[in-house]
N, C-alpha and C positions, 0 to 999 in steps of 0.2 A: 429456785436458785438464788444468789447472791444478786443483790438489785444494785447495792453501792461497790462503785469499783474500788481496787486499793491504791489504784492511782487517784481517785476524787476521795477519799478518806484521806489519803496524803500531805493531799490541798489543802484539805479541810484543817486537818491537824497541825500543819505546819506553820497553820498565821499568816503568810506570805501576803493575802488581799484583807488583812484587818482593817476594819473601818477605824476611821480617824476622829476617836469620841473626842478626843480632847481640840478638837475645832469645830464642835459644834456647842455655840450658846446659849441657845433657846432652852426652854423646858422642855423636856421628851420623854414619854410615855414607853416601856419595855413591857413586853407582856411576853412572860416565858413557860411554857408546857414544860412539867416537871413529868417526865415517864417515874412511876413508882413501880410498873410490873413491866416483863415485857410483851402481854396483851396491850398497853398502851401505846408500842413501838409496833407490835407484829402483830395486828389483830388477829390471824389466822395462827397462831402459834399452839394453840389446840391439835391443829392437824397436821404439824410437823414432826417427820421424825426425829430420832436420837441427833443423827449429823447437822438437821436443819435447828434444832434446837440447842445443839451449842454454838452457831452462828449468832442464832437469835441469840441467845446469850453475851456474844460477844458484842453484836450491834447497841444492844444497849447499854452496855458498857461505853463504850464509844457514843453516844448520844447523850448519855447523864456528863460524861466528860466535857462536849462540847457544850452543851447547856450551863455549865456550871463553869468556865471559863469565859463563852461568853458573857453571862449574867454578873462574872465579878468585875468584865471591863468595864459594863454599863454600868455598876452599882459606886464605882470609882466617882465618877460624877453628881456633885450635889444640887444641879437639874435636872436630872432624869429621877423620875419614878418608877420601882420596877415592881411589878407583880407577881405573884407565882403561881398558876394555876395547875395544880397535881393533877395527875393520872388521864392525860391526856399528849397529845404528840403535836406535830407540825402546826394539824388541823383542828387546833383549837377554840380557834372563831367557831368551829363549826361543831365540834363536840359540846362547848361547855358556852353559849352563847350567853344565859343568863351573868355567868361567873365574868364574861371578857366585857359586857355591854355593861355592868357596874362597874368596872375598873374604868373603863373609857368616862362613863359618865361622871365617875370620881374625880378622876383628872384634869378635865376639860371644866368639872364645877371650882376648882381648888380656884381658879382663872392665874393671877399673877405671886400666890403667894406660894411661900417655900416650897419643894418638893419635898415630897414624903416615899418613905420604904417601906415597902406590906412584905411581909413575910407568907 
């Protein structure tokens, strides 16, 4: 069944608790799970039927949208570094650990100079 409610999609959608990038100064690291399928969103989306999989359709929908709103507030910012690692979801620390642990490493080596945009 439906896991997000359309009252917390709402929330979500509506902006109403956006973070307040533009007070923070520091350098900042964004690492953002790009869904390209919705196997990335719904791992079990194989064994969904017809109705579950226009859900799942729509979910990801809704997920590439929040992804890509958020990632354009952070990218607003010329100290933050933002990454993008495709085909993976939430738990991407944990899917793609190689991909997050170079980006971190990159980061953190850059020490005090410019930030950079990785595509």
């Amino acid at each position: 069944g439906e896991v997000t409610a359309d009252s917390l999609k709402a929330r979500i959608a509506s902006g109403k608790r956006v973070a307040r990038y533009d007070r923070v100064h520091c350098r900042a690291l964004a690492i953002y799970a790009v869904p390209d399928s919705l196997a990335d969103v719904i791992p079990y989306y194989a064994e969904l039927d017809s109705a579950g999989r226009a859900q799942g359709e729509a979910l990801l929908r809704f997920v590439q949208e929040v992804v890509a709103e958020s990632r354009a507030r952070v990218a607003r910012f010329p100290q933050n570094t933002v990454v993008d690692v495709h085909g993976g979801n939430h738990f991407i620390f944990l899917q793609r650990p190689p991909e997050v642990a170079r980006a971190m490493r990159a980061f953190l080596s850059a020490g005090n100079r410019s930030a950079r945009h990785h595509e």
